[in-house]
RODO-2510 file (C-alpha; in nm, 4 decimals, decimal comma):
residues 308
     n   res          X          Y          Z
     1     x    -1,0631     1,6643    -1,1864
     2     x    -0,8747     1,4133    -1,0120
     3     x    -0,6525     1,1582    -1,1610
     4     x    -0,9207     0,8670    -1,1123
     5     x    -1,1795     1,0919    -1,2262
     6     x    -1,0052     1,2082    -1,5260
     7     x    -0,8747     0,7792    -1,6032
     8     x    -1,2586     0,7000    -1,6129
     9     x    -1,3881     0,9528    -1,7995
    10     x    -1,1205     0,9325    -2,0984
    11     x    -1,1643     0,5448    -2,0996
    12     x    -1,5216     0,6140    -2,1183
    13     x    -1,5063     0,8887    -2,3808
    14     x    -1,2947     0,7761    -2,5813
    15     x    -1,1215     0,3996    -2,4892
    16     x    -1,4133     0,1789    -2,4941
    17     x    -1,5591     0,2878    -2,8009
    18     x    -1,1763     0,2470    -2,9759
    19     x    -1,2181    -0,1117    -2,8263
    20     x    -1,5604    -0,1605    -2,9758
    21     x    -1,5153    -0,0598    -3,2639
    22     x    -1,1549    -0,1789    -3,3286
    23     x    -1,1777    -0,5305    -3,1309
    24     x    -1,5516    -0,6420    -3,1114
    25     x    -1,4274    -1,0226    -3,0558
    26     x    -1,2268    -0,8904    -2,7988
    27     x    -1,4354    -0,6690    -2,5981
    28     x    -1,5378    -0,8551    -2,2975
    29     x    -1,1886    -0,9929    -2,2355
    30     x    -1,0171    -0,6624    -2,1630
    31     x    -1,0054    -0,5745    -1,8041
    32     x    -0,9617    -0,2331    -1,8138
    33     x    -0,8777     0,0741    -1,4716
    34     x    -0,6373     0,2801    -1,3210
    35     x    -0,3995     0,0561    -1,0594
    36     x    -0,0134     0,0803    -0,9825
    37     x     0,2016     0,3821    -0,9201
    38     x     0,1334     0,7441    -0,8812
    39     x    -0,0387     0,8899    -0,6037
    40     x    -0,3975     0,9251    -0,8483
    41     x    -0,4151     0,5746    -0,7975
    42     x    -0,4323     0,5956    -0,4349
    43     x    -0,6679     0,9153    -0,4571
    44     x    -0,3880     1,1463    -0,2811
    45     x    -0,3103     1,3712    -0,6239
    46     x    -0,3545     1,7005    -0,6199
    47     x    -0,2137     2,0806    -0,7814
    48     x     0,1426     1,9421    -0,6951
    49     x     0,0768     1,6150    -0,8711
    50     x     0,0591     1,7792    -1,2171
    51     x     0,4178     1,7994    -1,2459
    52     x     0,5155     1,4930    -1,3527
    53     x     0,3183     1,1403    -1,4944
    54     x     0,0103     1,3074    -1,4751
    55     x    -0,3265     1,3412    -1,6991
    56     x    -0,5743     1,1269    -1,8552
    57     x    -0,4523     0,7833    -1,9337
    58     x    -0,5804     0,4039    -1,7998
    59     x    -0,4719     0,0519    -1,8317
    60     x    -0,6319    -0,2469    -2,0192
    61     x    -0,4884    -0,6415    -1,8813
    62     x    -0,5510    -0,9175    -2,1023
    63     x    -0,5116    -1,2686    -2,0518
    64     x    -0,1930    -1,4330    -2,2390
    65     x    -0,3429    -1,5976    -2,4946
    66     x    -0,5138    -1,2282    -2,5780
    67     x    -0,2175    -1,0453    -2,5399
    68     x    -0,0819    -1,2834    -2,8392
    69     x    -0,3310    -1,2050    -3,0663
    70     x    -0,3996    -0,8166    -2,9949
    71     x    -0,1786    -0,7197    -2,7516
    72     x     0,0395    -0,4979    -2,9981
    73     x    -0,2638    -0,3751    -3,1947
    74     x    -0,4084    -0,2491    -2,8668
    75     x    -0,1170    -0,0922    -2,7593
    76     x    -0,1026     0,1230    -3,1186
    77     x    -0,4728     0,2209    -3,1160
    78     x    -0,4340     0,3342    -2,7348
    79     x    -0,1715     0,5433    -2,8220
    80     x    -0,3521     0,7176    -3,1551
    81     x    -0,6067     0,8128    -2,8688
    82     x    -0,6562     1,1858    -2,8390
    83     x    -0,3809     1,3794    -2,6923
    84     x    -0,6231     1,6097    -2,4849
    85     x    -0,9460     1,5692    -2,2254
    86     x    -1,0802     1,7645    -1,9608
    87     x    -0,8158     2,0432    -2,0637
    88     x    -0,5177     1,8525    -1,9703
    89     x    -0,2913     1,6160    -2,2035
    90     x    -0,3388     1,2526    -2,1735
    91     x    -0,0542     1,0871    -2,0179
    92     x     0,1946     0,8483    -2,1994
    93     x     0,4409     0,6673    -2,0885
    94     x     0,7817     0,7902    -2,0696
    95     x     1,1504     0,6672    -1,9706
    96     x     1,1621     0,8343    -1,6239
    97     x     0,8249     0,7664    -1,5637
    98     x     0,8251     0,3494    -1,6919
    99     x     0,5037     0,1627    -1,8161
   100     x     0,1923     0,2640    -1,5872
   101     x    -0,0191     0,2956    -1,8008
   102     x    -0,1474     0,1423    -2,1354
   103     x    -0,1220    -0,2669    -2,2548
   104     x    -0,0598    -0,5406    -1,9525
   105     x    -0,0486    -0,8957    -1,9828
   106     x    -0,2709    -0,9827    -1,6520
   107     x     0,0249    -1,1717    -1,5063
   108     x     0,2941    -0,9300    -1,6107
   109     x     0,1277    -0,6577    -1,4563
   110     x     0,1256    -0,8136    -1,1217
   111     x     0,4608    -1,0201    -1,1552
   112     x     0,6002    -0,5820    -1,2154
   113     x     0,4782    -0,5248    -0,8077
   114     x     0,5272    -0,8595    -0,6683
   115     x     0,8213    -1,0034    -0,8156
   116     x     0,7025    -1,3681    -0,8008
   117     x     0,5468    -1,5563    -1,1197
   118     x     0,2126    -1,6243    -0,9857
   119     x     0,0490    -1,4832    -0,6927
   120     x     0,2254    -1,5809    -0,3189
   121     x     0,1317    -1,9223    -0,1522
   122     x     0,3563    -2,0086     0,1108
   123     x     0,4280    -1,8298     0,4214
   124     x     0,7880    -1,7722     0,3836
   125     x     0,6826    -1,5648     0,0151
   126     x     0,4456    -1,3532     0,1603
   127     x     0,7024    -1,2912     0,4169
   128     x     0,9292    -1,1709     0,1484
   129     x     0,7046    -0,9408    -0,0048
   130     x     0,6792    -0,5713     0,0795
   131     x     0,3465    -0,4189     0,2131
   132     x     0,3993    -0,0918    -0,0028
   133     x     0,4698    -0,3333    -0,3537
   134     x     0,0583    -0,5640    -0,2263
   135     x    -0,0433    -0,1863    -0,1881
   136     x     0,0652    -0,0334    -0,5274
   137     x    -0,0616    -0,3734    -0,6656
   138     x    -0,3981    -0,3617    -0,5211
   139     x    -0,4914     0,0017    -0,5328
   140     x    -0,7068     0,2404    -0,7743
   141     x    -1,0073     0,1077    -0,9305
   142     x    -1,1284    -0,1953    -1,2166
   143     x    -1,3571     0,0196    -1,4445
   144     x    -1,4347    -0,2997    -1,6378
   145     x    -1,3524    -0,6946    -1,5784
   146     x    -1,6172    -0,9072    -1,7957
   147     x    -1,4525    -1,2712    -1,7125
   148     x    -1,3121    -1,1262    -1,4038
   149     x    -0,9853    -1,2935    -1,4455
   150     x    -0,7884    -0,9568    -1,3556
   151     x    -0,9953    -0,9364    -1,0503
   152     x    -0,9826    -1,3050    -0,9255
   153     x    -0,6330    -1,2259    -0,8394
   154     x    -0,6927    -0,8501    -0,7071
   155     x    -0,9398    -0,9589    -0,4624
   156     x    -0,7009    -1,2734    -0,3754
   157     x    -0,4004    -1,0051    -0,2694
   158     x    -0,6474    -0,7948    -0,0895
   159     x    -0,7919    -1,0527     0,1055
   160     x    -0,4183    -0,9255     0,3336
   161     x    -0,1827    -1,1310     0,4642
   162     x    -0,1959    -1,4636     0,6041
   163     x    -0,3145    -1,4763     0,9690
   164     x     0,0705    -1,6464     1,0579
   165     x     0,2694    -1,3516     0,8445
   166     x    -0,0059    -1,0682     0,9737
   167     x     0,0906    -1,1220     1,3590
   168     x     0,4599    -1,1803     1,2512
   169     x     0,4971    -0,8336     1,0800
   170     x     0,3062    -0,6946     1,4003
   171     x     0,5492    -0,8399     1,6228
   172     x     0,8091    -0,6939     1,4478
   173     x     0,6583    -0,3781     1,4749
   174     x     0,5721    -0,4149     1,8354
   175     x     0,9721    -0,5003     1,8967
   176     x     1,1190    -0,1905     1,7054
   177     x     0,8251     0,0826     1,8564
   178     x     0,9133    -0,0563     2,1825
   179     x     1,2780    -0,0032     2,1436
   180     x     1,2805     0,3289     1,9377
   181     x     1,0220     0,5411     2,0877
   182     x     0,9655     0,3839     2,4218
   183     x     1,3409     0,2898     2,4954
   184     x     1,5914     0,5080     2,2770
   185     x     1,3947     0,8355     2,2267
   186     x     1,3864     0,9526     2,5840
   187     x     1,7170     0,8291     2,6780
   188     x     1,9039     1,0129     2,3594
   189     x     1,7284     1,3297     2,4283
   190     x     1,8304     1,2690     2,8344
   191     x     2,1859     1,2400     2,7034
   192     x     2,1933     1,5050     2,4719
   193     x     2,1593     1,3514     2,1667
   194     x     1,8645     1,5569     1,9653
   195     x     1,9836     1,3425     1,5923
   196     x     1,9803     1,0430     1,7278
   197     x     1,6399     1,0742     1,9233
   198     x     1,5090     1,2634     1,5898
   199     x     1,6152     0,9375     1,3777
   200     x     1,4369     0,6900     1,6774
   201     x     1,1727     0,8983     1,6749
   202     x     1,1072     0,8637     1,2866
   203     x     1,1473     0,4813     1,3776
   204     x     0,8445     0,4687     1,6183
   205     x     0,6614     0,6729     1,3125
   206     x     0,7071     0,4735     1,0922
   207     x     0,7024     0,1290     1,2200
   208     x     0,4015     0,2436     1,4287
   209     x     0,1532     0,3432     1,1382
   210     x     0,2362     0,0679     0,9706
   211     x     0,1424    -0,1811     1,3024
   212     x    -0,1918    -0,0007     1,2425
   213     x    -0,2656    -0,0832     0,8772
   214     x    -0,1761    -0,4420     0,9988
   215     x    -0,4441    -0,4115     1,2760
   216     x    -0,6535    -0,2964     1,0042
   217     x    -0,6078    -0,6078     0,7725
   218     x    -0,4929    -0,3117     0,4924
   219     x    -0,1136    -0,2610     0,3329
   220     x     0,0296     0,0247     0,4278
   221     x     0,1749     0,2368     0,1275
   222     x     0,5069     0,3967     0,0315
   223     x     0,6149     0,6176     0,3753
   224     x     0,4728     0,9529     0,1844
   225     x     0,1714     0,8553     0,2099
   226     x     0,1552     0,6221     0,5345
   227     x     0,0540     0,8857     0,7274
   228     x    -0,1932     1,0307     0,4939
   229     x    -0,3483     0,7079     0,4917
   230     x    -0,4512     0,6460     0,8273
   231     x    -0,7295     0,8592     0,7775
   232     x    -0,9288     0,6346     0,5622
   233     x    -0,8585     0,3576     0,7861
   234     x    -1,1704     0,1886     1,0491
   235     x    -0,9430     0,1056     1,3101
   236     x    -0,7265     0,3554     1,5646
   237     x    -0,7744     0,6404     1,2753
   238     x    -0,7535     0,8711     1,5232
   239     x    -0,3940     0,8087     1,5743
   240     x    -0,3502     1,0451     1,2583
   241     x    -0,3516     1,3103     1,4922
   242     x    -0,1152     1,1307     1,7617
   243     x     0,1735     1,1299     1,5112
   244     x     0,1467     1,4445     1,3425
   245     x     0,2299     1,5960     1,7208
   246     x     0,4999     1,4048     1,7247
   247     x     0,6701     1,6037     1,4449
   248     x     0,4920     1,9369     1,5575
   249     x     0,8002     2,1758     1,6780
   250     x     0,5702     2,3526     1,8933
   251     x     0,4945     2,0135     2,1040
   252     x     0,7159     1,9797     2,3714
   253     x     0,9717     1,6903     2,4302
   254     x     0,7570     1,5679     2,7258
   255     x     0,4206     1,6175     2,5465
   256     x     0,5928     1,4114     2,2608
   257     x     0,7244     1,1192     2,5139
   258     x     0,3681     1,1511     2,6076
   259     x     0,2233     1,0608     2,3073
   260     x     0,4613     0,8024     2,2092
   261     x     0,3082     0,5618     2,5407
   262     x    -0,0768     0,6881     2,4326
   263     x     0,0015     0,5553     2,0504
   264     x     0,1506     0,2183     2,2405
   265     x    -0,1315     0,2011     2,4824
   266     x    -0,4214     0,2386     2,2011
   267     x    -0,2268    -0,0469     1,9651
   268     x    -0,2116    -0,2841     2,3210
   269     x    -0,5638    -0,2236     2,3424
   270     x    -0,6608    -0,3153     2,0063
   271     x    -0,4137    -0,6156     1,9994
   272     x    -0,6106    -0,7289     2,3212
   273     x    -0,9430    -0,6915     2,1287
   274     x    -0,7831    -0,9205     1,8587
   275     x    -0,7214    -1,1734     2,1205
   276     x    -0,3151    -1,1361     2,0528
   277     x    -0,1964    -0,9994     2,3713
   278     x    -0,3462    -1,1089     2,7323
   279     x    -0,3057    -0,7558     2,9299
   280     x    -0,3191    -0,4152     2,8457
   281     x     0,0535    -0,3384     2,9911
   282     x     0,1892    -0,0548     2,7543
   283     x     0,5353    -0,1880     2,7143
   284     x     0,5352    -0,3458     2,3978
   285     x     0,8384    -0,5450     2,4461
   286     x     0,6645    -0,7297     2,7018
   287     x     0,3887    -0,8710     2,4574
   288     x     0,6392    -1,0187     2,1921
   289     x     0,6428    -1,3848     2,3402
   290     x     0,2487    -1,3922     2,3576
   291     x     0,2261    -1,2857     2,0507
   292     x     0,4918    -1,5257     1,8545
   293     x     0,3081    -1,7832     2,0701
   294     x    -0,0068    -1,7347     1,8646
   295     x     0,1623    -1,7983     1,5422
   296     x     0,1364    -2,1860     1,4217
   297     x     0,3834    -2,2583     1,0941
   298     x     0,7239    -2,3127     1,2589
   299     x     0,9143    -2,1440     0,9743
   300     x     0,7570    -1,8067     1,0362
   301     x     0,7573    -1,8920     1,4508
   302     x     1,1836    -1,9729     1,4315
   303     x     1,2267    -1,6384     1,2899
   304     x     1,3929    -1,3535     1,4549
   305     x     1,1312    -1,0913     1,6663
   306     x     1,2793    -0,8173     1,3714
   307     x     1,2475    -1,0353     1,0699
   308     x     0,9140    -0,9046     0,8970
***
């Protein structure tokens, strides 16, 4: 079973009838799922996962005032659960491995990703924050959420960025695609220069699939699974293929250059559908002052075309 599969049916099996039984005034204020780190929270474990962090195990987020009165109680009874289901050992946590699993304080939990007491409210903190930290923090699945309090602020985060801080992070993806794959990469492998075109090559990648999960209104991950994730994606999910050629040794250096401009050319196009860019030229250097142009709080419009 997967990791998600294996989360629900231990919590099922065995968590929430410890909870009944053991905190019946308690019951419907324990959100309980699987969200944070690992790749079973994302859905991308599999036979190479079981390595490390891995089995049955889920998390349970209580309010404050809860987490006073049970919070240490819970913790105790979670971890006299049974060591074994579905033929693998349920997972604990462990010093490498950190709390992922078990007791959370609903603010705690999310204050781990985002680093901020409370959830982000101006501009210049969302700016601050990290797509791959709103990813790990919004990921997995709420098995249980009776008063909804865990959720309020789950479907808050994945609501996605501000409209200002959204076409700020594009532009700065626009500027370093446009100067790493469509600037530096041919001219480094012209001069002979196969590391440094490698290295601006990895730049387009990478600042590329992320420009798509911001098309998308979606956070992109940790870069392991970036790519993995464009898949699941509504918008330019096609482009999956697009950058796997682009680390295919059998793909020439011309096919390569080639698909670097059809990658640029597919973004302009759906940056034009979103009304951010007036033509369809394929330079993306040429669209940065349109786009900054669209963006109204000064603070994020005075920032550098990088910053983001």
């Amino acid at each position: 079973m997967k990791g998600m599969e294996l989360a629900k049916g231990y919590y099922e099996t065995y968590g929430r009838p410890m909870i009944h039984e053991k905190f019946p005034g308690f019951e419907q204020r324990i959100a309980v799922g699987l969200v944070g780190e690992g790749s079973e929270c994302f859905g991308y474990d599999d036979e190479y996962s079981k390595d490390h962090d891995f089995g049955p195990a889920f998390c349970m987020w209580l309010p404050a005032e809860v987490m006073e009165q049970i919070g240490e109680r819970l913790q105790e009874e979670y971890s006299r659960l049974p060591l074994w289901y579905g033929g693998l050992k349920a997972r604990r946590d462990n010093r490498i491995g950190g709390h992922r699993t078990g007791v959370w304080e609903i603010w705690d939990f999310y204050r781990h990703f985002l680093m901020i007491h409370g959830v982000p409210k101006t501009m210049m903190e969302w700016m601050r924050l990290p797509e791959s930290y709103l990813a790990v923090a919004v990921n997995g699945e709420v098995f249980r959420d009776d008063e909804g309090r865990f959720s309020e602020i789950r479907q808050y985060l994945l609501n996605g960025y501000p409209e200002d801080v959204r076409i700020k992070k594009m532009v700065a993806r626009a500027a370093v695609m446009s100067q790493s794959g469509q600037y530096n990469y041919p001219r480094c492998r012209k001069r002979g220069e196969p590391v440094a075109a490698e290295l601006a090559l990895a730049e387009f990648i990478k600042s590329g699939i992320s420009m798509i999960y911001l098309l998308n209104r979606r956070y992109a991950p940790f870069y392991k699974w970036m790519h993995r994730g464009l898949r699941e994606l509504d918008l330019l999910e096609d482009t999956w293929n697009l950058f796997q050629d682009l680390t295919d040794p059998m793909v020439t250096e011309k096919e390569k250059q080639e698909t670097v401009e059809l990658i640029c050319e597919k973004i302009v196009k759906e940056l034009k559908k979103q009304h951010l860019v007036e033509t369809e030229e394929p330079f993306l250097q040429s669209h940065l002052d349109t786009m900054m142009q669209k963006i109204e709080d000064p603070q994020i419009r005075k920032l550098h075309w990088l910053q983001g």
